[in-house]
SETI-567521 format. One record per residue (C-alpha): residue in one letter; z, x, y; residue number from 1. Coordinates in steps of 0.5 Angstrom, whole numbers, plus 500, padded with zeros to 3 digits. Layout:
# SETI-567521
{torse=a Z=Z X=X Y=Y vopa=NUM}
...
END
This chain:
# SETI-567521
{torse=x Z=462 X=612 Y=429 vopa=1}
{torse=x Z=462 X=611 Y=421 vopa=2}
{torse=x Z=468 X=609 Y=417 vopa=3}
{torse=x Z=471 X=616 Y=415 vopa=4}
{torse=x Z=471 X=615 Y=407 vopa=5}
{torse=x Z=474 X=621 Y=406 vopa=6}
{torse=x Z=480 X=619 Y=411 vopa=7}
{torse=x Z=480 X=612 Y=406 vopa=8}
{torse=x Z=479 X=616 Y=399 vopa=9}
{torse=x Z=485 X=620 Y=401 vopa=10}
{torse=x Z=489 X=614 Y=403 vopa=11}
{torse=x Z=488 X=610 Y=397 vopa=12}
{torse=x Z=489 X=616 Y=392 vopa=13}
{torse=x Z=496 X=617 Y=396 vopa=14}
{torse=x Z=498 X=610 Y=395 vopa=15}
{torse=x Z=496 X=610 Y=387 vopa=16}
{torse=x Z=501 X=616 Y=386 vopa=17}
{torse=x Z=506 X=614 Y=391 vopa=18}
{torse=x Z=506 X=607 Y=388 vopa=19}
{torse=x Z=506 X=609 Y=380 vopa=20}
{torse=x Z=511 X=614 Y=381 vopa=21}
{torse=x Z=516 X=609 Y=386 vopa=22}
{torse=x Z=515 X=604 Y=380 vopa=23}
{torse=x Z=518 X=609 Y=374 vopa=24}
{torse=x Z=523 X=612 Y=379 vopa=25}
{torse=x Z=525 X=605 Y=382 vopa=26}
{torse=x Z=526 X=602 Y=376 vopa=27}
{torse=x Z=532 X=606 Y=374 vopa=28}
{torse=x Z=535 X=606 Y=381 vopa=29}
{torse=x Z=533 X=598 Y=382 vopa=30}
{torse=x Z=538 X=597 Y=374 vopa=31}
{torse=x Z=542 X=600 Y=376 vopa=32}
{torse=x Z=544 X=596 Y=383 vopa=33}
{torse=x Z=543 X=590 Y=380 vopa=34}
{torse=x Z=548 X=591 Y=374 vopa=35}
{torse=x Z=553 X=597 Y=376 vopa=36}
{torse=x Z=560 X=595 Y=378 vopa=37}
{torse=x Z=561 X=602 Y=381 vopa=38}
{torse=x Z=565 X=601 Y=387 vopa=39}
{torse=x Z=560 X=605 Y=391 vopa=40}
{torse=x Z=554 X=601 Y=389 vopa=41}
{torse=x Z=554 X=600 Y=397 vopa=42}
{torse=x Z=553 X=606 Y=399 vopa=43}
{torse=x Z=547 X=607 Y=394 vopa=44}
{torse=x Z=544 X=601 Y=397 vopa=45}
{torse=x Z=545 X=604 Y=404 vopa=46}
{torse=x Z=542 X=611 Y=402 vopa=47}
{torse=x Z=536 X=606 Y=398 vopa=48}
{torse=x Z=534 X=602 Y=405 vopa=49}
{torse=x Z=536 X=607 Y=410 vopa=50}
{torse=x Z=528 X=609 Y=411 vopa=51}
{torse=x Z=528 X=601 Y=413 vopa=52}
{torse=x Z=532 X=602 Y=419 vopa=53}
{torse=x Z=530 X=610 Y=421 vopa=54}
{torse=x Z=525 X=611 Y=426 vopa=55}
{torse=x Z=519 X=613 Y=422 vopa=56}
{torse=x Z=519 X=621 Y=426 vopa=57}
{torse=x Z=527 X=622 Y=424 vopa=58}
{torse=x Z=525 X=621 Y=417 vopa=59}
{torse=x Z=520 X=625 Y=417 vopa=60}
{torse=x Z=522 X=631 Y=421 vopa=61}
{torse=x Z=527 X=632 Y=416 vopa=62}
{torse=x Z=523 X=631 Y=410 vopa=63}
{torse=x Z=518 X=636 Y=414 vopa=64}
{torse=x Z=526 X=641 Y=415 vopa=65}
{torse=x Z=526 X=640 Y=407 vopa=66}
{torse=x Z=520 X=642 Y=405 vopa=67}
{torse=x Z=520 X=648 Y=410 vopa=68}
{torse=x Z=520 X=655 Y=407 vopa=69}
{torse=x Z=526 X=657 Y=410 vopa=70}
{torse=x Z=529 X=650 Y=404 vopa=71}
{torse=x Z=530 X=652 Y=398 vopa=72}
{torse=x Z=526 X=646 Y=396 vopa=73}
{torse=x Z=521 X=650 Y=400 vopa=74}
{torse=x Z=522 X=658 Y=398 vopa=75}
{torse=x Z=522 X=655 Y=391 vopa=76}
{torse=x Z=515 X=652 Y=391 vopa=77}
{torse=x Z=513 X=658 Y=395 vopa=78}
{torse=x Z=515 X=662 Y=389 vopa=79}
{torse=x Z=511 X=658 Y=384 vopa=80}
{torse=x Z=504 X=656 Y=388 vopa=81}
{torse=x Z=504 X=661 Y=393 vopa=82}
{torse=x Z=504 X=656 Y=399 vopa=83}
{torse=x Z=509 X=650 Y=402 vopa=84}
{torse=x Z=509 X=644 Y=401 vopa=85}
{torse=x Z=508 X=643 Y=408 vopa=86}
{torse=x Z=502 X=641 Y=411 vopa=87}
{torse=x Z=499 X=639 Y=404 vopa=88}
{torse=x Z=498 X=633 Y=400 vopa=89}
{torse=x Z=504 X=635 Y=395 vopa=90}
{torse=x Z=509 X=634 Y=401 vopa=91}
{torse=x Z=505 X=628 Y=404 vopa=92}
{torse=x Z=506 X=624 Y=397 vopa=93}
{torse=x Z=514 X=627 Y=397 vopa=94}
{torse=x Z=514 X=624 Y=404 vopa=95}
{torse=x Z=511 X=618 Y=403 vopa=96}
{torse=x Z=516 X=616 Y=396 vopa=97}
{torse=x Z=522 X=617 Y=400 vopa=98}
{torse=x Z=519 X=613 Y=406 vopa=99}
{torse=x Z=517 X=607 Y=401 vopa=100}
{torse=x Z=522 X=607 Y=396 vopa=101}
{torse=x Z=527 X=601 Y=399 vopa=102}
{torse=x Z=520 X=597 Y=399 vopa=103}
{torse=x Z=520 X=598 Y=392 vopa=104}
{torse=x Z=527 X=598 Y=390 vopa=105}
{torse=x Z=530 X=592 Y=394 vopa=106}
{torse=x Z=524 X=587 Y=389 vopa=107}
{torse=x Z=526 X=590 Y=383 vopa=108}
{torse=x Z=534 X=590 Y=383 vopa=109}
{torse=x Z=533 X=582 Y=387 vopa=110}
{torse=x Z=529 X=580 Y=379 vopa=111}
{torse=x Z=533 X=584 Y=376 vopa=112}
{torse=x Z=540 X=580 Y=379 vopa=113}
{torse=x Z=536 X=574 Y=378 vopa=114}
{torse=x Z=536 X=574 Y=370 vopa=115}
{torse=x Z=540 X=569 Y=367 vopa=116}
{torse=x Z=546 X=573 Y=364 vopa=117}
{torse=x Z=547 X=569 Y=358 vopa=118}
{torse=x Z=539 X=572 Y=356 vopa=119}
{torse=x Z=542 X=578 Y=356 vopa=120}
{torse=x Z=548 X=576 Y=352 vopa=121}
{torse=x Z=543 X=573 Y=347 vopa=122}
{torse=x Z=539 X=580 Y=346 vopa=123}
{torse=x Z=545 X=585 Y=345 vopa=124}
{torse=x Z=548 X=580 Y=341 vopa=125}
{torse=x Z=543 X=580 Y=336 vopa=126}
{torse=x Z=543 X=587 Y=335 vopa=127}
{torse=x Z=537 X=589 Y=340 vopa=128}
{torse=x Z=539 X=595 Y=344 vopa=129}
{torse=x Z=540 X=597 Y=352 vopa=130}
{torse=x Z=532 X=599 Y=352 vopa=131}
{torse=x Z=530 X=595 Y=348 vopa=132}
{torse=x Z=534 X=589 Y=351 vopa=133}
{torse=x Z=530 X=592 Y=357 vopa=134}
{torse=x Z=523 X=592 Y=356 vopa=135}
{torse=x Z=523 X=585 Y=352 vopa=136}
{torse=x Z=528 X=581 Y=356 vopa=137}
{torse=x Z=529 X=583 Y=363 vopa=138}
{torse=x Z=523 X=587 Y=365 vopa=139}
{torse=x Z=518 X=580 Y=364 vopa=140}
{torse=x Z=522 X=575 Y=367 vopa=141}
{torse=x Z=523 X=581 Y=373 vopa=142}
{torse=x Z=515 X=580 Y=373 vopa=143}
{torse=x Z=514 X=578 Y=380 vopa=144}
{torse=x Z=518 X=582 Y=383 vopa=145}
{torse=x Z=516 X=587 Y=379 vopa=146}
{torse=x Z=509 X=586 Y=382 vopa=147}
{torse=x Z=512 X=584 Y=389 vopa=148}
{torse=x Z=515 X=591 Y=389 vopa=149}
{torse=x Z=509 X=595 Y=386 vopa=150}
{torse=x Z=505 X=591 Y=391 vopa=151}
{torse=x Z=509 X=592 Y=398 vopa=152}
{torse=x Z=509 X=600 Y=395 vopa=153}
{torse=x Z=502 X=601 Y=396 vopa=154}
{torse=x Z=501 X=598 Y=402 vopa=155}
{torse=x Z=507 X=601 Y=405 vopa=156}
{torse=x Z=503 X=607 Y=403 vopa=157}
{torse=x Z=496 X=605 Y=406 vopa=158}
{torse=x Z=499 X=603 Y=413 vopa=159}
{torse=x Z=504 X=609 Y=414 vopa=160}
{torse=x Z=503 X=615 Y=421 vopa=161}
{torse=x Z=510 X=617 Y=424 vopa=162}
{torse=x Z=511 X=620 Y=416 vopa=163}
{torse=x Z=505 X=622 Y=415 vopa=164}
{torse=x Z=503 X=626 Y=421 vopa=165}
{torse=x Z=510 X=629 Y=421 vopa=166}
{torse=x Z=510 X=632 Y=414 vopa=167}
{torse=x Z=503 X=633 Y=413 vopa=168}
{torse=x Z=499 X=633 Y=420 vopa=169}
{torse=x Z=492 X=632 Y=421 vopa=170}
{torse=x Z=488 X=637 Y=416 vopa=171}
{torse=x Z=481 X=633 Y=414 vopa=172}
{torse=x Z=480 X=633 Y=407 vopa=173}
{torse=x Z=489 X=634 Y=406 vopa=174}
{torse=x Z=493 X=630 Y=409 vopa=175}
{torse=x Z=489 X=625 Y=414 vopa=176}
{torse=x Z=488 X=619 Y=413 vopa=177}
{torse=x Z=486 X=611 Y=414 vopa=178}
{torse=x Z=492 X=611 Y=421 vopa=179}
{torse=x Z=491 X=618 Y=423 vopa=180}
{torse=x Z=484 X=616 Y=424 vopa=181}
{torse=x Z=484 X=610 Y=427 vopa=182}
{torse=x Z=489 X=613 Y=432 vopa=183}
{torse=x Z=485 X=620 Y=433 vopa=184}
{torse=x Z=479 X=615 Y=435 vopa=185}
{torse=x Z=483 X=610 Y=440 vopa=186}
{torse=x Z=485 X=617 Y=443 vopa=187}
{torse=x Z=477 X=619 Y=443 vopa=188}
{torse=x Z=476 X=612 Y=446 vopa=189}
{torse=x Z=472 X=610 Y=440 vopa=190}
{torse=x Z=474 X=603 Y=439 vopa=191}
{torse=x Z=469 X=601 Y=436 vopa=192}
{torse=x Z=470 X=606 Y=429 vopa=193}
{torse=x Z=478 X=605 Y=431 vopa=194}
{torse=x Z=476 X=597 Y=430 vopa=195}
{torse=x Z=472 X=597 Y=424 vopa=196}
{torse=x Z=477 X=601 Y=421 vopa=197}
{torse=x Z=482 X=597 Y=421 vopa=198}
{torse=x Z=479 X=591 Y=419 vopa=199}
{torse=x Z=477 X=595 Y=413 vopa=200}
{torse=x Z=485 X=597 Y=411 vopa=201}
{torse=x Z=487 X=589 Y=414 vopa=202}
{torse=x Z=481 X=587 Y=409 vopa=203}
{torse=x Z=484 X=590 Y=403 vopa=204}
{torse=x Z=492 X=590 Y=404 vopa=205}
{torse=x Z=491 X=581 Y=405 vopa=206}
{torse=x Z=487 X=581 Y=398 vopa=207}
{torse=x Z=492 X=586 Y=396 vopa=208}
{torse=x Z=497 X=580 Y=398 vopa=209}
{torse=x Z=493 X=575 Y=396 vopa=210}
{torse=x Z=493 X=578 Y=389 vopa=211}
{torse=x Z=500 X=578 Y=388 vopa=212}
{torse=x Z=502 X=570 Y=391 vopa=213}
{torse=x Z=496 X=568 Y=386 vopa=214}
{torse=x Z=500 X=572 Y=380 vopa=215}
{torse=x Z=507 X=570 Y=382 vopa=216}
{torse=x Z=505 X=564 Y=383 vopa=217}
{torse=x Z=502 X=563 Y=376 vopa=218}
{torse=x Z=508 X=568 Y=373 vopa=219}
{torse=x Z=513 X=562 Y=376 vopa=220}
{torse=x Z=510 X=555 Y=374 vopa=221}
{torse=x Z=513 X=551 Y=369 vopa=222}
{torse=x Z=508 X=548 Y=364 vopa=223}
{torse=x Z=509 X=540 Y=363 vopa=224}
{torse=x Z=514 X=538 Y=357 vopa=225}
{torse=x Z=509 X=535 Y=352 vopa=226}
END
């Protein structure tokens, strides 16, 4: 049986969205962790990693729960849209920003904490602004880990099922994707279309990595003292 490219669309079609949405809410979150003194920092960081140590259908039947009609998430989308977010590729995108956010978080608060403090002295010193300071100061020198985070995001997302099929099931065009297919066709004994599938999502995910090495690598090098 051939690739199911519809499956492969959708798949890098949630990945992008979640990845980009985790890169504009993460970063916040991720400044926050690294230069926050709140006693309760913890307690943040807890919530942040938790879908790491959570099995994949305890978290996902509770974003289901959440997304439900009876929620008031759900009664409220049902109200505007005229459907749930259940079962649907809105809810698949929820489910899968919550699911991948520590993948996203953890590298962004570990570049920001390690950012030379005197260099965000020298900035706010010379009058720069906290924003300012930000995008001119910590966000390229947290370049590395600012792609690692995007990176890890994305994969995350291309390789998710427990999340996936909990929240959106398994409706052709609307929420299947690259593993639920090769699950369906491991079930259906198809193991020669299960095998090309998955060296086709092994074979993008290693170039994705080996991109990322390749550019933190140059991103880390120290040019000679002339």
């Amino acid at each position: 049986m051939a690739i199911d490219w519809q499956a492969l669309w959708l798949t890098l079609q949630l990945a992008v969205i979640v990845s980009a949405v985790l890169f504009v809410i993460g970063l916040p979150i991720a400044y926050w962790i690294a230069f926050s003194r709140s006693r309760w920092k913890f307690f943040v960081e807890a919530i942040v990693s938790l879908p790491i140590v959570l099995p994949p259908t305890v978290l996902g039947f509770y974003v289901l729960v959440a997304l439900g009609p009876r929620s008031p998430v759900g009664r409220w989308w049902m109200a505007l849209t005229g459907h749930t977010l259940a079962f649907t590729f809105s809810g698949l995108v929820i489910g899968s920003i919550l699911y991948s956010l520590p993948f996203a978080v953890q590298p962004f608060a570990a570049s920001f904490a390690a950012v030379e403090r005197k260099l965000i002295w020298a900035s706010t010193t010379l009058g720069a602004s906290s924003i300012r300071t930000f995008f001119c100061v910590i966000v390229p020198l947290s370049a590395p880990g600012l792609i690692t985070g995007a990176a890890l995001s994305f994969a995350h997302t291309m390789g998710e099922f427990g999340v996936v099929l909990m929240v959106g099931g398994n409706i052709p065009g609307v929420t299947r994707t690259v593993s639920i297919d090769i699950y369906d066709r491991v079930q259906a004994s198809d193991y020669a279309g299960a095998n090309a599938t998955a060296l086709l999502l092994l074979a993008i995910c290693f170039v994705l990595l080996v991109i990322v090495y390749a550019t933190n690598r140059k991103a880390w090098a120290v040019k000679p003292v002339e």
